[in-house]
C-alpha positions as CSV (number, residue, x, y, z in Angstrom):
1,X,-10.5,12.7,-19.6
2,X,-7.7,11.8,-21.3
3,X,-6.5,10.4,-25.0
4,X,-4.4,7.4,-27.2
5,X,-1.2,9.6,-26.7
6,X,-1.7,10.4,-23.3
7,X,-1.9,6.4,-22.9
8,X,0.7,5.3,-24.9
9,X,3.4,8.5,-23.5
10,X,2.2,7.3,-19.7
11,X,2.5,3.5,-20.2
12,X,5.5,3.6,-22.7
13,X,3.9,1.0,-25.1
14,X,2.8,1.5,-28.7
15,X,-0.1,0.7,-30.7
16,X,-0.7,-3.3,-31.2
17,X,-3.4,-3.6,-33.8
18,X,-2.2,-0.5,-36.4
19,X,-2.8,-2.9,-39.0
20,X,-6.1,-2.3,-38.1
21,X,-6.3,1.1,-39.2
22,X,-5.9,2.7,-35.7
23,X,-2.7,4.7,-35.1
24,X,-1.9,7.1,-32.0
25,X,-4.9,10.2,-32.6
26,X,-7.3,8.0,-34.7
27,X,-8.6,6.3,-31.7
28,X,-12.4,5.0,-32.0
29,X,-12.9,7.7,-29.6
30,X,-10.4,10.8,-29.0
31,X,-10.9,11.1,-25.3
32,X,-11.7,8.9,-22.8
33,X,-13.4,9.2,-19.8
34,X,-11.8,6.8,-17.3
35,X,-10.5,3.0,-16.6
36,X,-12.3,0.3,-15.7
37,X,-13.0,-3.0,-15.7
38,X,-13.7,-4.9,-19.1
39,X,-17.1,-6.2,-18.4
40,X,-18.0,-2.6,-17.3
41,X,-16.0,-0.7,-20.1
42,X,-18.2,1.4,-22.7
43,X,-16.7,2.8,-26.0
44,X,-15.2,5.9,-24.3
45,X,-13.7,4.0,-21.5
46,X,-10.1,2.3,-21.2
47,X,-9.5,-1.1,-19.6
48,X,-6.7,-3.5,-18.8
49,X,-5.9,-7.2,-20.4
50,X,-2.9,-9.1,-19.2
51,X,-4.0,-12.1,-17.4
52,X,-5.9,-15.2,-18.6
53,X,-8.2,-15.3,-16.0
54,X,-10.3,-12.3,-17.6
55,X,-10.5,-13.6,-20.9
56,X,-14.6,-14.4,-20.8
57,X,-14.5,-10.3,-19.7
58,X,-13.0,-10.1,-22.4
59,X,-15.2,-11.5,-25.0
60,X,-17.7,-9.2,-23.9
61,X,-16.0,-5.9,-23.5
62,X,-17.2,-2.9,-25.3
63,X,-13.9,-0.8,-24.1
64,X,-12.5,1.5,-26.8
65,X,-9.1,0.9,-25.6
66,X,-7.5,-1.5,-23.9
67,X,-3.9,-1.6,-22.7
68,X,-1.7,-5.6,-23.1
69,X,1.3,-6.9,-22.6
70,X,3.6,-8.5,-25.9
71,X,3.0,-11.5,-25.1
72,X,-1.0,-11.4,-25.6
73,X,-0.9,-9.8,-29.1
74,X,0.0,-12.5,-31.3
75,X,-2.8,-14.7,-29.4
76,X,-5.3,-11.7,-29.9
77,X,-4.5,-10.9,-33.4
78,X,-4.9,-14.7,-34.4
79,X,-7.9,-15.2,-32.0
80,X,-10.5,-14.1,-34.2
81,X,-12.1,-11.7,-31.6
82,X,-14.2,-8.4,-33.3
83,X,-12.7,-6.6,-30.5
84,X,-9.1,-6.5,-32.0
85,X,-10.9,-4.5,-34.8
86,X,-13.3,-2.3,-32.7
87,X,-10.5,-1.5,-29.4
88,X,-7.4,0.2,-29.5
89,X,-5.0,-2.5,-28.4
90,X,-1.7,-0.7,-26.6
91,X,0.9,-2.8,-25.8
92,X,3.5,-2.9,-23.2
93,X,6.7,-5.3,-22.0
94,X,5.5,-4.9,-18.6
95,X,1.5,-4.5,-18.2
96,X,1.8,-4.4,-14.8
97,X,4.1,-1.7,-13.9
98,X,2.3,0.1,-17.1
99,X,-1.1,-0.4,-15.3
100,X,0.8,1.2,-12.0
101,X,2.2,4.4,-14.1
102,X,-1.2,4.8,-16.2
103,X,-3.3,4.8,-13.0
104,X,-0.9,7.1,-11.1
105,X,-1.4,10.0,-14.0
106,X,-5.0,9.1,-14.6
107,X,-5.3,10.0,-10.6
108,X,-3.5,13.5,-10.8
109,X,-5.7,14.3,-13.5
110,X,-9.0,13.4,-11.3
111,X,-7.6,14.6,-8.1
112,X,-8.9,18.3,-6.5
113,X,-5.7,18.3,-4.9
114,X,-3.4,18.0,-7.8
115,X,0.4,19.1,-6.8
116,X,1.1,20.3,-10.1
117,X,-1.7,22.6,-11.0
118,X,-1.9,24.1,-6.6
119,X,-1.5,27.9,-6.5
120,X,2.1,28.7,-5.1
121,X,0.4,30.1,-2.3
122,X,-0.6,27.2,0.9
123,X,-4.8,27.4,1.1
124,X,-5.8,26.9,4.8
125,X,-9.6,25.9,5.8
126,X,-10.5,28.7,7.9
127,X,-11.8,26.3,10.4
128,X,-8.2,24.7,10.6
129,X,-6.1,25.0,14.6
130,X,-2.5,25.8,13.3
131,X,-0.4,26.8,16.8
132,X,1.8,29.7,15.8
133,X,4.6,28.1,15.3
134,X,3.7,25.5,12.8
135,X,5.8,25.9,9.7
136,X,3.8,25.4,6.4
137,X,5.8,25.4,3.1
138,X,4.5,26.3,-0.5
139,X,1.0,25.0,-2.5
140,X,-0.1,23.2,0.8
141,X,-3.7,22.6,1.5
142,X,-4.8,22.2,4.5
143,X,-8.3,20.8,5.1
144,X,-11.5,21.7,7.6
145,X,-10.9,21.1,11.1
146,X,-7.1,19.9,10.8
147,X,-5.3,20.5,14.1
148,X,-1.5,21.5,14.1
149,X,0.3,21.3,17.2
150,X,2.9,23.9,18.7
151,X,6.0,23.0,16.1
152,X,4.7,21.0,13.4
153,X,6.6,21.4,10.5
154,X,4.9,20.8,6.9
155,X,6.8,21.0,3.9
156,X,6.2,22.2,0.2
157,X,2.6,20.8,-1.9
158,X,1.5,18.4,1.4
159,X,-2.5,17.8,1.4
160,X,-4.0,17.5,4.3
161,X,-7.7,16.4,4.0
162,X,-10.2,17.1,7.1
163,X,-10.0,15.9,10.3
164,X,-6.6,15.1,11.2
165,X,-4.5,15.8,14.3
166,X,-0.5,15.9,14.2
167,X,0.6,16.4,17.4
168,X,4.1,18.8,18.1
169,X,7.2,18.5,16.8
170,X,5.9,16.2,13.8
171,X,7.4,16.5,10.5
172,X,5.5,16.1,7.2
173,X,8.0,15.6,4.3
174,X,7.2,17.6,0.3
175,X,4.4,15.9,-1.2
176,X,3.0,13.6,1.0
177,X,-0.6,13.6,1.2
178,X,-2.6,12.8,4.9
179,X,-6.0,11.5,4.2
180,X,-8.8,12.2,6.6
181,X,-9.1,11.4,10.6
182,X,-5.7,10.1,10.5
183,X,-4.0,10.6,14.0
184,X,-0.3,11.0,13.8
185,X,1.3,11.7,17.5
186,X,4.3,14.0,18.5
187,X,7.4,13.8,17.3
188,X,6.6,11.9,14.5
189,X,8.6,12.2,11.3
190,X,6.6,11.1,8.0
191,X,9.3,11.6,4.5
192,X,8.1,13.2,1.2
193,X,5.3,11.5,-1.2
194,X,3.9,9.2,1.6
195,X,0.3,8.4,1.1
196,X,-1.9,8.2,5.1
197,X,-5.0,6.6,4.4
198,X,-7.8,7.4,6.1
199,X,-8.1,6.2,10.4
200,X,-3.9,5.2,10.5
201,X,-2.4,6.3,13.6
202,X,0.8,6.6,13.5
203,X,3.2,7.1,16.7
204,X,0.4,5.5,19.4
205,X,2.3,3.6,22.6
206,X,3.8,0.5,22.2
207,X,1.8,-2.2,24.0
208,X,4.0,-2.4,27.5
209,X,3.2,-2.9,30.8
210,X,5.5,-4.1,34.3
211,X,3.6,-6.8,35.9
212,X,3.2,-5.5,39.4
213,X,3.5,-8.3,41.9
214,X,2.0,-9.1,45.2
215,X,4.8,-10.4,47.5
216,X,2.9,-12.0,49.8
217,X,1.3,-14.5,46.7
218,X,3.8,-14.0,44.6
219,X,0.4,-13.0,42.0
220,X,0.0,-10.1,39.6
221,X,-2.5,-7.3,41.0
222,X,-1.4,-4.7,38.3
223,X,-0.4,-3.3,35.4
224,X,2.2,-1.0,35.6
225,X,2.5,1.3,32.3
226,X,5.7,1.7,30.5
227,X,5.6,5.1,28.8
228,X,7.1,4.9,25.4
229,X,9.3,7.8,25.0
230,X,10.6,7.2,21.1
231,X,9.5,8.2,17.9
232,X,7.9,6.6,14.2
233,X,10.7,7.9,11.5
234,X,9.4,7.6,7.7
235,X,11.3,7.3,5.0
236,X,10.0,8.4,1.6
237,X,7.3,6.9,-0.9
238,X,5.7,4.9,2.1
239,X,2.1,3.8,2.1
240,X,-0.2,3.3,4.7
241,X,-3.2,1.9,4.5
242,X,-6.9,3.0,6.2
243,X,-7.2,2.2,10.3
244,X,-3.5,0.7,10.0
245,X,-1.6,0.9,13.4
246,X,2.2,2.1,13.8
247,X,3.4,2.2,17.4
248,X,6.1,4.6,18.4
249,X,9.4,2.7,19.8
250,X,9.7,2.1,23.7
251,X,13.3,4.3,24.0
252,X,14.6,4.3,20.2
253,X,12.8,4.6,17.2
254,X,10.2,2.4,15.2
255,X,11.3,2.6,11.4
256,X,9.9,2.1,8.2
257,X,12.0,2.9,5.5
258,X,11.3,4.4,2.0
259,X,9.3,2.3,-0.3
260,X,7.3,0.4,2.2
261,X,3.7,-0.5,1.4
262,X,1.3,-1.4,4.2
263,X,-2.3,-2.1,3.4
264,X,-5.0,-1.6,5.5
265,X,-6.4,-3.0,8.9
266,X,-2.1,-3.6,10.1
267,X,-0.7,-3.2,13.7
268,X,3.5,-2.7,13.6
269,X,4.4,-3.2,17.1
270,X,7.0,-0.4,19.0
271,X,10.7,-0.7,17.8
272,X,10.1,-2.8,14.8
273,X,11.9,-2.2,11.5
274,X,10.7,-2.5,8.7
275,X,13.3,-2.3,6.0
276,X,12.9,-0.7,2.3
277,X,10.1,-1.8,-0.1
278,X,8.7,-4.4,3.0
279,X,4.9,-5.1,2.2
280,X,2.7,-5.9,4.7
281,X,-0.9,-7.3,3.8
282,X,-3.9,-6.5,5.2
283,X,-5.1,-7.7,8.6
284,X,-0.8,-8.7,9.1
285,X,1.3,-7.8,12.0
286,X,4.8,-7.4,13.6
287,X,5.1,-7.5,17.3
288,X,7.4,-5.3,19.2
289,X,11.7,-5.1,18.3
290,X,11.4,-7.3,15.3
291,X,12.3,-6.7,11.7
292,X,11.4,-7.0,8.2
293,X,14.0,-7.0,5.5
294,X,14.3,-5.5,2.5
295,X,11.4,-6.2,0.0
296,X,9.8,-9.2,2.0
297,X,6.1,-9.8,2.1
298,X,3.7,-10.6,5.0
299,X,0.4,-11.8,3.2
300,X,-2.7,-11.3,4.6
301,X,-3.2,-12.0,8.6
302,X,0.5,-13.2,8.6
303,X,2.4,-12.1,11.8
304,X,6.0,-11.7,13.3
305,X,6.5,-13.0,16.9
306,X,8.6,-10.6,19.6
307,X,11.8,-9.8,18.4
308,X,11.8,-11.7,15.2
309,X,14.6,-11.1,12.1
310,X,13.2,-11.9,9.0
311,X,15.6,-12.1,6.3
312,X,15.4,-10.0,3.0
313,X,13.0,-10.6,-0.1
314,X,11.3,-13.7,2.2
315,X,7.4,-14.4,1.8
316,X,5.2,-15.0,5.0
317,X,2.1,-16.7,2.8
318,X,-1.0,-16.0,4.5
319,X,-2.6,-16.9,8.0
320,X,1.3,-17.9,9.2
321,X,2.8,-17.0,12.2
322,X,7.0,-17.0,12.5
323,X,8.0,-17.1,16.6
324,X,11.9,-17.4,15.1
325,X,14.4,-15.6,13.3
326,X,14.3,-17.0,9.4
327,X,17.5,-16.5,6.8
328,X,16.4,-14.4,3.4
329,X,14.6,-15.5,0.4
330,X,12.8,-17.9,2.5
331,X,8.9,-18.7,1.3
332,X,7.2,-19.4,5.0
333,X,3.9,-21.6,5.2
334,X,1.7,-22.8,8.8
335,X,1.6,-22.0,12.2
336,X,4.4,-22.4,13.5
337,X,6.0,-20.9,10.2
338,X,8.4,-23.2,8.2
339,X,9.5,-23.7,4.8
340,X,6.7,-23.5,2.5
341,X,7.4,-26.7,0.9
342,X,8.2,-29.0,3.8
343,X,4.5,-27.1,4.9
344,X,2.9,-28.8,1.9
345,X,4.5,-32.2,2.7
346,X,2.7,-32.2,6.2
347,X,-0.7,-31.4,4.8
348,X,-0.7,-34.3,2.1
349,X,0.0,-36.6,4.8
350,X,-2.7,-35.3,7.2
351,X,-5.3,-35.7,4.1
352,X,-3.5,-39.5,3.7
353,X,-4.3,-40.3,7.0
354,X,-7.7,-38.7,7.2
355,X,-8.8,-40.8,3.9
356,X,-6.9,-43.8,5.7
357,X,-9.0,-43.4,9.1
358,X,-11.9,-42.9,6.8
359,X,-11.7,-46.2,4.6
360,X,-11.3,-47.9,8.6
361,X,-14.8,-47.1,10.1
C-alpha cells in the first residue's frame, strides 16, 4: 500500500491535473493498493500512461492514479477525457526511468525479504548445509535447503531463497539476492545488489573438447574433455535472468561487468566479456572468448560467433548472428550480421524479384 506522496517523492514528478482540485494528500483515494495495467486498474490502484499505443486502455481505465510524462499533459488536459477529472495525473520528464524507480520501491514494500526492515541478526532455515567455514555477514537470510560449501563467503543483507547450491570458495557481494534452485559453482565471485533468477547456473564448464584422432583413418573416435579451470567474476548491479547459462573461462576468467542485464533463457559461452551495462535478450548468446562492449544490445535469439569483438553501444536486432568483429555504434540486421540498413536494401529487392517472378508464371 502506498500513497500520492509516496508516488510523486519516488518518481520525482508533480501533480498534472491540480486544476482539477487534486493536490499531493487529496488523492481520490489515500492509499493504493498496487500498479497495474490500465485496463485492469480499479479506483485504488495506480497505473502507467506514456506511450500511444495504450491510449484505447486508456479510455476505459478506472485507475485512481496514473503516472505521465510532460509531454502527454497538454494532450490529456485538452482531450476531453472524464479521466483527467476522476485520476490523479502525476507527471514526469522521464516516464520511463520514473516507471523503473516507482516499481523498484513499490517491490521493497511487497517483498518478505525487505533489506531495510531484516533484523541485524542473519536468519538461517534450519534445514540449510552451511560447511563451517562459510562466512555469513549481517541481516542475511538464508532459505530451506540452501547448501554452502566449505569457504563460501556471503556478505551483509544477501537473500537466499530455497534450493540453491554455491559451491566453495564463491563470493556473494552486500545485497544481492539469489532466487531459488539457482546453481552457482566454485570459485565464483557474484558483486553486491545482483539479482539470480530462478534455474541460472552460473560458473558451469565451458563447452570444450580435444578431438581424439585415430591414426590409422585419420577419423575422430573421441571426445577428449578440456577441464575449465577459471572462474565467473561479477561486477555489481548485474541481472540474471531464470534458466540463463554463464560458463566459467577455460584458464582466465569469464566477466560480466557491473550494470549488465541478461534476461532469461541466455547461454554466455567460457571467456567471454561482457562489458558494463551490456544487455542480452532472451533466448541470445555469446560463444566462447568473445566480447560485448559497453552498453550494446543482443535482442532476442541474437548470437556472437567464437571470438567475436563487438564494439560499444552497437545493437544486434533480433534473430542475427555476427561471425566477425563489428566497430561501435553499429545497428546489425541478418544472418550473416551486417549493417542494418544495407540489411533492409537486400530484402526489398528479394520481395522485387519475388513479385517480378510472380507477374512471370
Amino acid at each position: 500500500m502506498f500513497t500520492l506522496d509516496d508516488v510523486l517523492k519516488w518518481s520525482e514528478g508533480r501533480v498534472a491535473n491540480s486544476g482539477e482540485g487534486h493536490t499531493p494528500g487529496s488523492a481520490p483515494s489515500t492509499a493504493f493498493q498496487r500498479f497495474t495495467t490500465l485496463k485492469d486498474a480499479g479506483p485504488e490502484d495506480a497505473a502507467f500512461f506514456f506511450s500511444k499505443d495504450y491510449e484505447a486502455e486508456l479510455r476505459v481505465t478506472r485507475a485512481g492514479l496514473i503516472i505521465t510524462g510532460d509531454a502527454f499533459v497538454g494532450p490529456l488536459q485538452a482531450s476531453g477525457l472524464p479521466q483527467w477529472k476522476t485520476s490523479v495525473f502525476v507527471s514526469c520528464a522521464d516516464p520511463y526511468s520514473a516507471m523503473a524507480k516507482v516499481t523498484r520501491e513499490v517491490s521493497k514494500t511487497a517483498s518478505s525479504h525487505d533489506h531495510q526492515n531484516a533484523p541485524p541478526e542473519s536468519r538461517i532455515h534450519p534445514s540449510a548445509v552451511l560447511h563451517p567455514s562459510v562466512k555469513v555477514g549481517a541481516r542475511v537470510t538464508i532459505g530451506a535447503h540452501v547448501v554452502l560449501e566449505a569457504g563460501v563467503e556471503i556478505a551483509d543483507r544477501v537473500t537466499i531463497y530455497p534450493n540453491v547450491f554455491i559451491g566453495s570458495n564463491a563470493k556473494v557481494g552486500a545485497g544481492s539476492t539469489i532466487f531459488p534452485n539457482v546453481v552457482i559453482y566454485e570459485k565464483t565471485v557474484i558483486g553486491e545488489r545482483c539479482r539470480i533468477h530462478g534455474g541460472a547456473v552460473i560458473g558451469a564448464d565451458g563447452f570444450g573438447y580435444a578431438p581424439k584422432v585415430d591414426p590409422a583413418t585419420k577419423l575422430t573416435i573421441d571426445h577428449q574433455k578440456i577441464y575449465h579451470l577459471g572462474r565467473v567474476v561479477m561486477g555489481d548491479d548485474v541481472e540474471i535472468g531464470a534458466n540463463s547459462t554463464i560458463d566459467r573461462g577455460t584458464l582466465g576468467d569469464t566477466v560480466i561487468h557491473s550494470k549488465v542485464k541478461i534476461d532469461n533463457q541466455v547461454q554466455v559461452g567460457h571467456n567471454v566479456e561482457l562489458c558494463e551495462g551490456a544487455i542480452l535478450c532472451g533466448c541470445s548468446g555469446v560463444a566462447g572468448s568473445s566480447t560485448v562492449g559497453r552498453f550494446s544490445i543482443l535482442g532476442a535469439q541474437a548470437g556472437l560467433g567464437n571470438k567475436v569483438n563487438l564494439g560499444e553501444y552497437s545493437i544486434l536486432t533480433a534473430y542475427t548472428g555476427a561471425a566477425k568483429d563489428f566497430p561501435p555504434h553499429s545497428v546489425l540486421a541478418g544472418m550473416p550480421a551486417r549493417p542494418q540498413s544495407e540489411q533492409m536494401r537486400i530484402l526489398a529487392i528479394q520481395q522485387k524479384l519475388l513479385k517480378e517472378r510472380g507477374k512471370k508464371k
